[in-house]
VMD Tcl script that builds the backbone (N, CA, C; Angstrom):
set m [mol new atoms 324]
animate dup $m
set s [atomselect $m all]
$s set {name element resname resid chain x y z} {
  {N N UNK 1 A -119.779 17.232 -110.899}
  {CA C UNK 1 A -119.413 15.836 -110.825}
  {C C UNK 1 A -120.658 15.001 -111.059}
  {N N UNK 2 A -120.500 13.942 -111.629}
  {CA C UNK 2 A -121.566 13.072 -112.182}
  {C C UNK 2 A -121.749 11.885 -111.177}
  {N N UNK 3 A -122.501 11.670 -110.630}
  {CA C UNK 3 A -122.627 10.348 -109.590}
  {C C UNK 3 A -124.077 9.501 -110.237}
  {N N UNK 4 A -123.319 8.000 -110.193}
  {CA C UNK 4 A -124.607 7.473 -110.419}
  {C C UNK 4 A -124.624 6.505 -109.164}
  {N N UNK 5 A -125.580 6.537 -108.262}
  {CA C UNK 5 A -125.747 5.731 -107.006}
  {C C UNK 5 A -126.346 4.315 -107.467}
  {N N UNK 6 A -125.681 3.205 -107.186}
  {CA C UNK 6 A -126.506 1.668 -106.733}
  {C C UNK 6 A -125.858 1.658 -105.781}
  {N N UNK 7 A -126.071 0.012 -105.202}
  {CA C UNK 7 A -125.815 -0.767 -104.130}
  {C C UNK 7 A -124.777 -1.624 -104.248}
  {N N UNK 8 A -123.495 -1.880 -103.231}
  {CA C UNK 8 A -122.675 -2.873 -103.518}
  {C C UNK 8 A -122.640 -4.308 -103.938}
  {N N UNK 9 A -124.157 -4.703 -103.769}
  {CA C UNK 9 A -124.839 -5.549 -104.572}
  {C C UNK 9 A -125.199 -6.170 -105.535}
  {N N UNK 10 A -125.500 -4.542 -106.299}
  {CA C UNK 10 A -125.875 -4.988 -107.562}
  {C C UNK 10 A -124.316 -5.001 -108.521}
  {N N UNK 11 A -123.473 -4.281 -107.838}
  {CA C UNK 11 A -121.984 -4.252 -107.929}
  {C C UNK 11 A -121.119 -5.267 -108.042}
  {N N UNK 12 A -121.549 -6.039 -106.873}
  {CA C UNK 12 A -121.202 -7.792 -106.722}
  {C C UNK 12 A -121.602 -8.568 -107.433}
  {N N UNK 13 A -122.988 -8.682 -107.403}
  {CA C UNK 13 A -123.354 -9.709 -108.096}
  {C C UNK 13 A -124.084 -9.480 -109.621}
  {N N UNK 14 A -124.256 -8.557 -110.174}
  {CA C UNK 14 A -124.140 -8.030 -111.452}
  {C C UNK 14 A -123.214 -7.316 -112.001}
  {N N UNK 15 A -122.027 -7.083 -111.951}
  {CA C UNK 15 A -120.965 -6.201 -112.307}
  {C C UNK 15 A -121.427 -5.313 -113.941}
  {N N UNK 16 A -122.017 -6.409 -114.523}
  {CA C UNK 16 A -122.393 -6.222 -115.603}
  {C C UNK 16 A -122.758 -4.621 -116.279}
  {N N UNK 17 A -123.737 -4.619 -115.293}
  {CA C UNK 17 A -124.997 -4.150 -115.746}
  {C C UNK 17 A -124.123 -2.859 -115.224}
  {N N UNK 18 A -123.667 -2.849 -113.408}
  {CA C UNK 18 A -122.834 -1.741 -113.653}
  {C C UNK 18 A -121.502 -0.993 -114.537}
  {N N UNK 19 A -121.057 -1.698 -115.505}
  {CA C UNK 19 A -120.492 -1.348 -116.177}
  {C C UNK 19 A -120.916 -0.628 -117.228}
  {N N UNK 20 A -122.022 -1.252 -117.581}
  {CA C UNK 20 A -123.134 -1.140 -118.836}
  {C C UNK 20 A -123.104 0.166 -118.402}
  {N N UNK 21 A -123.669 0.683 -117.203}
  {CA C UNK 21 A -124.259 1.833 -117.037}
  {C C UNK 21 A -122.997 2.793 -116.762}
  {N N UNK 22 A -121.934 2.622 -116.339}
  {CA C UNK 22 A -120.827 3.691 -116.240}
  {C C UNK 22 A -119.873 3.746 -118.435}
  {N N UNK 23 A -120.043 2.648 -118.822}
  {CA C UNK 23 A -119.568 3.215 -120.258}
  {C C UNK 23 A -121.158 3.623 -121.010}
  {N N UNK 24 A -122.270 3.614 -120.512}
  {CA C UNK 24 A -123.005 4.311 -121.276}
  {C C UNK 24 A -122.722 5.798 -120.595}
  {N N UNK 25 A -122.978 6.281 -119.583}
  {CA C UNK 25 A -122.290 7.738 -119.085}
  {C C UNK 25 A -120.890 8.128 -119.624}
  {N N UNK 26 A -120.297 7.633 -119.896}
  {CA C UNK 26 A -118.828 8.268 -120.589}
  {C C UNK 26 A -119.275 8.668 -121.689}
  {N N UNK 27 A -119.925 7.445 -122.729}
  {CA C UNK 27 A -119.965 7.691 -124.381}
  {C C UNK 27 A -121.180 9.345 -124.412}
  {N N UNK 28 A -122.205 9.381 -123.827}
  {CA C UNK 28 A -123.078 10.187 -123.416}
  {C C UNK 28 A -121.929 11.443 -123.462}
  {N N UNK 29 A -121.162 11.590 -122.429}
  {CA C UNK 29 A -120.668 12.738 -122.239}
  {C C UNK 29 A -119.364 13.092 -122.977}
  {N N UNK 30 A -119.001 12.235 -123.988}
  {CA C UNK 30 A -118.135 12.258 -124.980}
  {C C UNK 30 A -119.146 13.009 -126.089}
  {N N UNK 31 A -120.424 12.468 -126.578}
  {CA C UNK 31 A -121.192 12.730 -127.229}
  {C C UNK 31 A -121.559 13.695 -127.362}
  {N N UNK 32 A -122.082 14.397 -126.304}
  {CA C UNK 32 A -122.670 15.657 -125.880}
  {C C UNK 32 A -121.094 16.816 -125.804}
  {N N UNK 33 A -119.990 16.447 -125.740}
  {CA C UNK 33 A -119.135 17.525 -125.770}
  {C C UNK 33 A -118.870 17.409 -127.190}
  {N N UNK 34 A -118.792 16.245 -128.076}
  {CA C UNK 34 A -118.490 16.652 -129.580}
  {C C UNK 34 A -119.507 17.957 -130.378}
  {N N UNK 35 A -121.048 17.389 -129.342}
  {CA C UNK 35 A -121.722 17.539 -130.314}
  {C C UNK 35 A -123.039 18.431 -129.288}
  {N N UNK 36 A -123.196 19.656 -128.643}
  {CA C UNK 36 A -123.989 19.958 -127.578}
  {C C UNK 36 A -124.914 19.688 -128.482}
  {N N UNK 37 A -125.535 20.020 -129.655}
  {CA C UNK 37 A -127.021 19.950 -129.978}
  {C C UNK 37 A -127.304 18.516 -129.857}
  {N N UNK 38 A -126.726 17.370 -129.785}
  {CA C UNK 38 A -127.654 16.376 -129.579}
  {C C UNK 38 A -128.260 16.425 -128.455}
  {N N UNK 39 A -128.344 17.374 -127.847}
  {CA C UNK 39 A -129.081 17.233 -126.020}
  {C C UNK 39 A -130.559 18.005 -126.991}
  {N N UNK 40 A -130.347 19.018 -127.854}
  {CA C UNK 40 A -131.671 19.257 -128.035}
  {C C UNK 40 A -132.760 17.962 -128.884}
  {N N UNK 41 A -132.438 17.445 -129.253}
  {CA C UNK 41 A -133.081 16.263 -130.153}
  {C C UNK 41 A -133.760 15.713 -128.936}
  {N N UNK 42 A -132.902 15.530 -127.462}
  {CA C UNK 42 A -133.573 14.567 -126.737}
  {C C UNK 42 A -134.684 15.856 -125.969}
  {N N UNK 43 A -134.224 16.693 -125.922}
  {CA C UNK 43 A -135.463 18.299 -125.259}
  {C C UNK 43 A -136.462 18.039 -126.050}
  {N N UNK 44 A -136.216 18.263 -126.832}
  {CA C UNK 44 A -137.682 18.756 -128.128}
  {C C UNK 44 A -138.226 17.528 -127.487}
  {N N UNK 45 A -138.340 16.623 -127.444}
  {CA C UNK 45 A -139.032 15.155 -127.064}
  {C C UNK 45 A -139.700 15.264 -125.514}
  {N N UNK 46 A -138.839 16.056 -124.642}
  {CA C UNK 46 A -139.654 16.453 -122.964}
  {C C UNK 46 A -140.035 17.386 -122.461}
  {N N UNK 47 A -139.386 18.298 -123.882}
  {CA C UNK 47 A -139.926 20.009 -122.808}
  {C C UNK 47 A -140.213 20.629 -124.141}
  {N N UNK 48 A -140.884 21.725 -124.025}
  {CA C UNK 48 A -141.619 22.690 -124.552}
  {C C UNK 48 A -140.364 23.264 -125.005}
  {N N UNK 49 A -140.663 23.634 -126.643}
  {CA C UNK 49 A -140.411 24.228 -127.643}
  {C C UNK 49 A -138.795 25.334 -127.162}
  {N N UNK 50 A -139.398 25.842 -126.101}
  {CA C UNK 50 A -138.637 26.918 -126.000}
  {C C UNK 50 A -138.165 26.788 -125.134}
  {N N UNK 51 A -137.851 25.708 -123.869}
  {CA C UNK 51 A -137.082 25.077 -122.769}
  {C C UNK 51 A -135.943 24.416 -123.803}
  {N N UNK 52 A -136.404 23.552 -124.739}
  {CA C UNK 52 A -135.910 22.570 -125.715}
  {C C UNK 52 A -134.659 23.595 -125.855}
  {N N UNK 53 A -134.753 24.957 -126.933}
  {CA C UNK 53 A -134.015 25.414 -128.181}
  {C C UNK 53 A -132.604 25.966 -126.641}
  {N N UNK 54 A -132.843 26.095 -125.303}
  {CA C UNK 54 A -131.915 26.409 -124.573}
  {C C UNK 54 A -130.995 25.400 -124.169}
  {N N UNK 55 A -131.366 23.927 -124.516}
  {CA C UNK 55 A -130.611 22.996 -124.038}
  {C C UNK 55 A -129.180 22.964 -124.484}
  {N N UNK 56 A -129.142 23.057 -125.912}
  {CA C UNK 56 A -127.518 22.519 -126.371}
  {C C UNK 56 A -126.482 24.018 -125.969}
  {N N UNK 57 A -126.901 25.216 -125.321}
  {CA C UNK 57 A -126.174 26.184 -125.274}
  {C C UNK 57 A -125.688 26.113 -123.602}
  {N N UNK 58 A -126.922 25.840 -122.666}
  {CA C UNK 58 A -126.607 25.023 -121.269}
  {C C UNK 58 A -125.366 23.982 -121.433}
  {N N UNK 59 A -125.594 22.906 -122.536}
  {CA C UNK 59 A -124.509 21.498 -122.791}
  {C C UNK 59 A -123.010 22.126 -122.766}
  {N N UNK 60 A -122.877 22.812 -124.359}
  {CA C UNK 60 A -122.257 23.673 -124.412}
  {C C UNK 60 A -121.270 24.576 -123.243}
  {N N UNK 61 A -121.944 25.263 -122.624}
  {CA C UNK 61 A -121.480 26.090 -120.934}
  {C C UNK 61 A -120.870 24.711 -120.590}
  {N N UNK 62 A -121.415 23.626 -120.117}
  {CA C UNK 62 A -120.922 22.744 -119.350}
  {C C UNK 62 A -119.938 21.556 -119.893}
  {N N UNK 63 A -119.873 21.481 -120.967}
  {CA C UNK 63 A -119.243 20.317 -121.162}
  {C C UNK 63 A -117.804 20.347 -121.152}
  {N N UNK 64 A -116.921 21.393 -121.036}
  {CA C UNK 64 A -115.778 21.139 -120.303}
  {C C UNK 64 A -115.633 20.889 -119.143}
  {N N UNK 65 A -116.679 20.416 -118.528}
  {CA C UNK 65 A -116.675 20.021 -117.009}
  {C C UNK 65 A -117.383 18.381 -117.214}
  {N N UNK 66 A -117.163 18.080 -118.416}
  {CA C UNK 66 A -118.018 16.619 -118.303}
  {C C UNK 66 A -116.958 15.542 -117.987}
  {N N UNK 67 A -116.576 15.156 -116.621}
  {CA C UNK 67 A -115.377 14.090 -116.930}
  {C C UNK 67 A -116.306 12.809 -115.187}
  {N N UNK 68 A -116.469 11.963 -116.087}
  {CA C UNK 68 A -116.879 10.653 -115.405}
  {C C UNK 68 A -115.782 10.352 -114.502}
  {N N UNK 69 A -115.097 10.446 -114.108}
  {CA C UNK 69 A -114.140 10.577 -113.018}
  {C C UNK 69 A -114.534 10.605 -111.633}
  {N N UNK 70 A -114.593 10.306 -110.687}
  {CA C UNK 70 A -114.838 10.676 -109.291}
  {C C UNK 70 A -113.302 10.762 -108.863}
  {N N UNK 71 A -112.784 11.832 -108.334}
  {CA C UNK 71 A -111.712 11.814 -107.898}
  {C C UNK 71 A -111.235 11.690 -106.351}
  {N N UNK 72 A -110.146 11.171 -105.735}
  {CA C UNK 72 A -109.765 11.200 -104.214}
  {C C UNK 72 A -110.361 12.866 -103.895}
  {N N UNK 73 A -109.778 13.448 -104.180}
  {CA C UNK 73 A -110.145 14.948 -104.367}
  {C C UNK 73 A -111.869 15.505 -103.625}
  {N N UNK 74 A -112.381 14.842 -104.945}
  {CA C UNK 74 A -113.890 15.330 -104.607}
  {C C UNK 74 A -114.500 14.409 -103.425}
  {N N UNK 75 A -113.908 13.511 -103.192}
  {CA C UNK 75 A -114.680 12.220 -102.304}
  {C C UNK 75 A -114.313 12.963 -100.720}
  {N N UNK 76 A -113.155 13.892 -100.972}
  {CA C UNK 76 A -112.512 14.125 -99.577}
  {C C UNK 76 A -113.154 15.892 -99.346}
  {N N UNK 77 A -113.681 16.210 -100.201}
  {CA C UNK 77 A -114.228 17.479 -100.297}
  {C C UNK 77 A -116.356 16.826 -99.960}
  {N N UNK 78 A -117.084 15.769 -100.383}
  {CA C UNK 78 A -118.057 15.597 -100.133}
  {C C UNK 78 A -117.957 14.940 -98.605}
  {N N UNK 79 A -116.795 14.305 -98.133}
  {CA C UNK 79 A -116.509 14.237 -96.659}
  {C C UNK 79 A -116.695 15.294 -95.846}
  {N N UNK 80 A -115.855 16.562 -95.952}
  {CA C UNK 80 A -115.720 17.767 -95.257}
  {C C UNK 80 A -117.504 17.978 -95.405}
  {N N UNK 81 A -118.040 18.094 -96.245}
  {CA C UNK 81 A -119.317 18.863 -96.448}
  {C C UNK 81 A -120.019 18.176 -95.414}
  {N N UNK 82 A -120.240 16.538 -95.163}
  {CA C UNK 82 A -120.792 16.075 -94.603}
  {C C UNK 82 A -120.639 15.858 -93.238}
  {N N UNK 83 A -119.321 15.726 -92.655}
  {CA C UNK 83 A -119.032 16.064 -91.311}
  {C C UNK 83 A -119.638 17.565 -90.888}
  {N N UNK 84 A -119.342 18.948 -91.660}
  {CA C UNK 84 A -119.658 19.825 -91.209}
  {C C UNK 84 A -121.043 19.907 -90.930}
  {N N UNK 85 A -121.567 19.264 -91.942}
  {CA C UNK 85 A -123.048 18.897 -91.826}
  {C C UNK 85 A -124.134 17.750 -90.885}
  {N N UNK 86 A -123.125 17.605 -90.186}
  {CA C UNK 86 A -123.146 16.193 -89.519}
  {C C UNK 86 A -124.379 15.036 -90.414}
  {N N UNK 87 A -123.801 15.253 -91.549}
  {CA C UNK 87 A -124.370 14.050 -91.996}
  {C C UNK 87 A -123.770 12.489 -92.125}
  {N N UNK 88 A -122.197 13.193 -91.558}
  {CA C UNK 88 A -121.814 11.475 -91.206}
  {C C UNK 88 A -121.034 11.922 -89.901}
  {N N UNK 89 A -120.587 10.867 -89.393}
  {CA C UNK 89 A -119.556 10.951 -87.599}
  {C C UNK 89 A -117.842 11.183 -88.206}
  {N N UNK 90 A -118.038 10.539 -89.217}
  {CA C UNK 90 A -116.538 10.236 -89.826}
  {C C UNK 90 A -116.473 10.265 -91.182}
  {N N UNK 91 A -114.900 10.254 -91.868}
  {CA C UNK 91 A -115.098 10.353 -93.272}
  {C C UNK 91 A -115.457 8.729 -93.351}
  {N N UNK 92 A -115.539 8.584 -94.446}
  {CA C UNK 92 A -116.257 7.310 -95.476}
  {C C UNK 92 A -114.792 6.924 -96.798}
  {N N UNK 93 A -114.208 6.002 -96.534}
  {CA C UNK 93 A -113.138 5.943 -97.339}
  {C C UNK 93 A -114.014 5.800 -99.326}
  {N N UNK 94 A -112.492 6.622 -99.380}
  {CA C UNK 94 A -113.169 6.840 -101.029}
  {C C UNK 94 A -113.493 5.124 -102.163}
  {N N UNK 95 A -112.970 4.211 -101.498}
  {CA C UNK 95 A -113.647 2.766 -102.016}
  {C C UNK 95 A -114.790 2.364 -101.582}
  {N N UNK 96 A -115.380 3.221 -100.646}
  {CA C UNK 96 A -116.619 2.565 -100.010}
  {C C UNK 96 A -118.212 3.299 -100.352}
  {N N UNK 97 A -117.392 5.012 -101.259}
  {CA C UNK 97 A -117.911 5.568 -102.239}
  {C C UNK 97 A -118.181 5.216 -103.420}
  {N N UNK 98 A -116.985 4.888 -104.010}
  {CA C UNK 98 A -116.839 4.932 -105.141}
  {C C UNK 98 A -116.674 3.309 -105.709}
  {N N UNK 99 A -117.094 3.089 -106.853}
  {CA C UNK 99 A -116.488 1.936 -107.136}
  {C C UNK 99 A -115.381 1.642 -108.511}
  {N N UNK 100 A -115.049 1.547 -107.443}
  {CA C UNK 100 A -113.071 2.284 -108.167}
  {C C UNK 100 A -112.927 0.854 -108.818}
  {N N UNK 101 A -113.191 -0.374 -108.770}
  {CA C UNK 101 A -113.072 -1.240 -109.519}
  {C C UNK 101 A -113.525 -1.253 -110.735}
  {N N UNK 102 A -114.080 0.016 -111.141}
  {CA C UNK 102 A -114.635 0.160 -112.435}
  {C C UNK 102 A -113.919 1.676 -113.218}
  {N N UNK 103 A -112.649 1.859 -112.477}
  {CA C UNK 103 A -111.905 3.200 -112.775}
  {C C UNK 103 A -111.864 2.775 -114.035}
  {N N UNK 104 A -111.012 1.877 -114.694}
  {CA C UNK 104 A -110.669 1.891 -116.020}
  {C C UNK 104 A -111.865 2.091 -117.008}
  {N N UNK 105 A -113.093 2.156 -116.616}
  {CA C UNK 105 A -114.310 2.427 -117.563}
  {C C UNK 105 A -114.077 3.730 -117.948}
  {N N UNK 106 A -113.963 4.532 -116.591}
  {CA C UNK 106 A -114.285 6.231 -116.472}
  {C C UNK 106 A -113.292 6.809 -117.094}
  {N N UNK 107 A -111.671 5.389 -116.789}
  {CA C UNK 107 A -111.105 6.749 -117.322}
  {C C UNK 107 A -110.530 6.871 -118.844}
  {N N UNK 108 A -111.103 6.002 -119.340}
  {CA C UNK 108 A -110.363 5.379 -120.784}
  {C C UNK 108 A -110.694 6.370 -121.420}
}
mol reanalyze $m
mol bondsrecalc $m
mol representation Tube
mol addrep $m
């Protein structure tokens, strides 16, 4: 699952910019499943030669799992993890995760 964390803030009062940044993650992962070697174009540019030539076959493995989606599902499964973990007292409703006011980006 793909999470990109801000603040309800920048949510509020820039909506913008968060949008900007959830349809640039879709087109990205539309991109990368048409096409795994474009992940190496961006390797060759940060990693060594031979980290690089493994990237688009990693993409590849993964990109039937590329879906910008956060689902009720997973929000209620990172709950369980975190109660067991006592990293929270209680669950955390999935709007207060997620910002579902921007579903129609993820799911178009």
């Amino acid at each position: 699952m793909i999470a990109l964390t801000t603040t309800e803030r920048l949510i509020d009062e820039r909506p913008e910019i968060a949008a900007g940044a959830v349809r640039a993650i879709v087109r990205a992962q539309k991109a990368l499943k048409a096409d795994p070697s474009l992940a190496t174009q961006i390797g060759n540019r940060l990693f060594p030669a031979d980290e690089a030539a493994l990237i688009a076959g990693l993409i590849a493995w993964d990109a039937p799992f590329y879906d910008a989606n956060i689902s009720a599902e997973a929000v209620a499964g990172l709950n369980k993890f975190a109660l067991a973990n006592g990293l929270t007292a209680e669950p955390i409703a999935y709007d207060r995760l997620v910002a579902s006011q921007l579903r129609d980006l993820w799911t178009a």
